[in-house]
N, C-alpha and C positions, 0 to 999 in steps of 0.2 A: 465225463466224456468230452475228448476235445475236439470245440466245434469244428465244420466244414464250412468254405467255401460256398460249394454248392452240393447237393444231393442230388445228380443229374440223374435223369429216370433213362426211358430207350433214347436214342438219335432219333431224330425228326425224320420223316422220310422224304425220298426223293419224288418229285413231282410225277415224275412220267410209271412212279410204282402202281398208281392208282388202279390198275388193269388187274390187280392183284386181291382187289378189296373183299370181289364175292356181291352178291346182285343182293342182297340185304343189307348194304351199306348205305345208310343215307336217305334209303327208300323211305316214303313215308308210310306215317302210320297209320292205324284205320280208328277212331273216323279223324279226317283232314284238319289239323286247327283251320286251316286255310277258308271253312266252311261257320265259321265261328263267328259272330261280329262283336271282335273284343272291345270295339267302345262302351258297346251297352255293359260291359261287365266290369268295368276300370272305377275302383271305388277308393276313399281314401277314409284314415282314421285318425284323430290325433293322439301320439302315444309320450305322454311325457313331454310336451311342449313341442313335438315334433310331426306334423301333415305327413303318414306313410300311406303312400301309394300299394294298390294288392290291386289284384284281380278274382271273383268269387265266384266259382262255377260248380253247376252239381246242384244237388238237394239232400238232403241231412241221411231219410234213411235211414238203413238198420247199422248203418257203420261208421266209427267213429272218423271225425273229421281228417284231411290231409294236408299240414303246413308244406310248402316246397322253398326252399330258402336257397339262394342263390351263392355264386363264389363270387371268389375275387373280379373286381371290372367287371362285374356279370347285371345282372335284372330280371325282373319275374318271366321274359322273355325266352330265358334259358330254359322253360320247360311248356315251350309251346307247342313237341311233339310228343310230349305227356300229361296234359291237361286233359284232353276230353277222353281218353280212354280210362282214367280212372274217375273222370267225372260220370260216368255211366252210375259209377257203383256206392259215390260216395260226395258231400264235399269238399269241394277242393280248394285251399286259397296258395295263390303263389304272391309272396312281398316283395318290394323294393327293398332291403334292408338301408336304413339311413345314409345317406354320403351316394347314392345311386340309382341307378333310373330317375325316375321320377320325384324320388324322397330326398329332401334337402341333408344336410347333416343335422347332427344333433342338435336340439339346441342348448344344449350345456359344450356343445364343442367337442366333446370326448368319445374315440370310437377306440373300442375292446372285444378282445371276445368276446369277456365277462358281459361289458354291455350290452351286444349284441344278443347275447343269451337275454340276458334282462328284458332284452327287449319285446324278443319272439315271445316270452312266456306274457308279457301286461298285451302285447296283440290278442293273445290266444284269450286270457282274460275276457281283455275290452270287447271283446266279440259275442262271449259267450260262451266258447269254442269249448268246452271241458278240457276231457283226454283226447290226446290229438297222437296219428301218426306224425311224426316229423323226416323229412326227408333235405338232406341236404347235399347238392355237391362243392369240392373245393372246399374255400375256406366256408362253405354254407356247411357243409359238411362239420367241421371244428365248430361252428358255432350250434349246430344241433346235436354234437355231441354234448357240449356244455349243455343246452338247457337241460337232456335227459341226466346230468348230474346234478344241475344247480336247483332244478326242479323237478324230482321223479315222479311225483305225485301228477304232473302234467305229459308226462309223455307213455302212450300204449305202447308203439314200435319206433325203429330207430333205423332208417337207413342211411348209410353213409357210402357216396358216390364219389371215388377218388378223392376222398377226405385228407384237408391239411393236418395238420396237427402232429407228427410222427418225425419225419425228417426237416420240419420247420425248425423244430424245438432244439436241431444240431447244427442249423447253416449260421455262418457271419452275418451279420448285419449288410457289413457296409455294400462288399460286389454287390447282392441281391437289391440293396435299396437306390444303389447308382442305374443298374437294369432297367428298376423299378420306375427310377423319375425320368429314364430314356425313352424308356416304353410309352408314360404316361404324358410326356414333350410331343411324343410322334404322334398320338392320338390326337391330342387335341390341335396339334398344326395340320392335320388332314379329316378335321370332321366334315366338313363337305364335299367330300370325295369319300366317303363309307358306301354311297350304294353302288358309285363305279369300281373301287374297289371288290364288292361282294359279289358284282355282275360277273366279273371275269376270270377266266379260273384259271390263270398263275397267278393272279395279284389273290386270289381267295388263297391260293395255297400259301402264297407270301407271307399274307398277314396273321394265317392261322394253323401256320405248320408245328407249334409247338402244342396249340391243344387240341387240334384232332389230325388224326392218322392220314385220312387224305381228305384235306380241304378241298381239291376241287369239284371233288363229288356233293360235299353240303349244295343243296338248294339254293340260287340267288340269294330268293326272297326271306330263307331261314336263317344263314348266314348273315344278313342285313338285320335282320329284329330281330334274334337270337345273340348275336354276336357281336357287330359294330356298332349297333346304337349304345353298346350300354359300355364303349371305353370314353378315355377322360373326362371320369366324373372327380366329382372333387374329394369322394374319399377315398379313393385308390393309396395315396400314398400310406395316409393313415393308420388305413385297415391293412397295407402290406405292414408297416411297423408294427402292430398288432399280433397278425399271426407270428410274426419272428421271434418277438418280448414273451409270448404266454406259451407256458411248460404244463401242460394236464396231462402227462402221459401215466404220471401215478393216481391219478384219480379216473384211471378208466374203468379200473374193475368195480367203480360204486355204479357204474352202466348196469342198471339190471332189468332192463325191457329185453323182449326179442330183438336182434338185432342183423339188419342185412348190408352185406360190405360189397359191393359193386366194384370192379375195378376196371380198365383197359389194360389189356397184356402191355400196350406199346404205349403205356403213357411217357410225355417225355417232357411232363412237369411235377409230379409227384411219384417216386417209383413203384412198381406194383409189390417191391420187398412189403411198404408199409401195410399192405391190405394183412398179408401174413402177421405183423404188429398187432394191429388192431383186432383181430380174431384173436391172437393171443394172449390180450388184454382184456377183451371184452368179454367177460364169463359165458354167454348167452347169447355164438355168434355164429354165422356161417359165411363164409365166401363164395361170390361169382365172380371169375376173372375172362372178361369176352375176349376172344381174341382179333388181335389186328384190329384194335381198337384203341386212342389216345385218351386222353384226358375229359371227354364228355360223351362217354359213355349213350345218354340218354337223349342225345341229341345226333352220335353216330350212326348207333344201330337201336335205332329207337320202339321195333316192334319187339324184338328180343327184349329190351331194357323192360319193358309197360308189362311181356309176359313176367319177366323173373319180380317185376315188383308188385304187380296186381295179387298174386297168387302168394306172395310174403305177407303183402296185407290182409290179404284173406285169411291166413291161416289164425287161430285161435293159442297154440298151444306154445312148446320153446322152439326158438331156431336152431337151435344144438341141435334138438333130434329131430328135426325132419332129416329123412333117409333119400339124399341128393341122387338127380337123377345121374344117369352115366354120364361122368364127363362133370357133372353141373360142377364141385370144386376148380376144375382147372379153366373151363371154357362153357361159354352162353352162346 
């Protein structure tokens, strides 16, 4: 198949659509991270010569643990308005994956999916963790897919949140990585200006119109530790050459946990074609596509996202056959 350019997903919206979005957009979720004091819960592990930074919330319980693995340019941060509603039920760890946040790069140097996968599974280890739900969005997403092939024996369920891996494996290199190191120039010549930037909402919409639907609705304060602290870190380029290089599209049907495919109707970084891919791939799958929703899903409309995943987790049996409510295939 010959590559693409690019795999443009919807057009970003315009600023002044916002009026459009629906009052459970962006709302927060119940109970408030904001109500949290993530210091006391910011712990680090060394996995392979490498200090990773996690956060550990929850208590063990009758259910198996919860990885939350972050995307591209992202940090454990990305899932600050889903951390305590599933730590009600279970534990929950969210990681820096190596090259961000908080977590230095490797220290052999080398960032892969394959790696990456490597890595989540010697975490889940080094902890103790057994079988673990793994949940990833973006490229977190491509990399928990991988573990749940590289390691099945380690993974119970499988959700993937606008996961890479699909239309990556068909774009060019080179546009994408010129983007890539423009993108990651801008970041880092404006890290001190991130929380005026996230205060105000056309520079919010400015800087985050390609991953979510209407940035100016995101919270200050969510947009700012969710979003802006965790660009120009130093393995952005890396991990973008990473996802581009690694082709698992024929190794999806050895996927064989439950598996739940999340999408944004309007994402307008990965398209929502691929969610249909990935169900069609993944033997033991079902899709939610919310709509008027971009690229973070879990961070848009984040009481919907915690209902549809709380309740995947819960469930015991295949995701093929639960009997989806009205609507649940097209829209959340």
């Amino acid at each position: 198949m010959a590559r693409r350019a690019l795999s443009p997903g919807a057009r970003p919206n315009s600023p002044w659509r916002y009026r459009d979005a629906g009052e459970d957009y962006a709302a927060s979720a119940s109970p408030n991270w904001r109500e949290t004091n993530w210091a006391n819960e910011l712990k680090q592990v060394e996995i392979d010569g490498t200090p990773m930074n996690y956060v550990d919330v929850g208590s063990p319980g009758l259910h198996e643990p919860v990885v939350l693995v972050h995307g591209l340019g992202g940090q454990w941060q990305n899932w600050l308005e889903n951390i305590p509603r599933l730590a009600q039920e279970r534990r929950v760890l969210a990681l820096d994956l190596p090259g961000f946040g908080l977590t230095p790069e490797p220290a052999d140097g080398e960032i892969s999916i394959s790696g990456y996968g490597r890595c989540v599974d010697s975490f889940c280890e080094h902890l103790g963790l057994g079988r673990v739900a793994v949940v990833g969005n973006s490229m977190g997403g491509f990399v928990s897919a991988e573990v749940a092939i590289q390691f099945p024996e380690r993974v119970s369920r499988l959700a993937l949140v606008s996961a890479a891996g699909i239309s990556s494996a068909d774009a060019l290199q080179a546009p994408i990585l010129t983007i890539g190191r423009l993108a990651s120039a801008i970041a880092t010549n404006t890290a001190a200006r991130y929380r005026m930037l996230a205060s105000r909402p056309i520079t919010r919409h400015a800087s985050l119109a390609l991953v979510a639907r209407h940035p100016r609705l995101l919270k200050p304060d969510l947009a700012y530790e969710g979003f802006f602290k965790g660009a120009g870190k130093p393995g952005f380029d890396d991990a973008l050459r990473a996802c581009l290089d690694y082709d698992f599209r024929d190794r999806l049907p050895d996927v064989r946990v439950p598996t739940l495919i999340v999408w944004g109707e309007k994402d307008s970084i990965i398209p929502v074609r691929d969610a249909d891919e990935f169900e069609r791939l993944i033997p033991d799958s079902r899709k939610v596509v919310m709509r008027d929703t971009g690229h973070i899903p879990m961070a848009e409309r984040p009481q919907a996202f915690n209902d549809v995943l709380a309740e995947f987790l819960a469930e015991s049996g295949s995701a093929e056959k639960k009997e989806p409510a009205e609507g649940e295939s097209q829209a959340a």
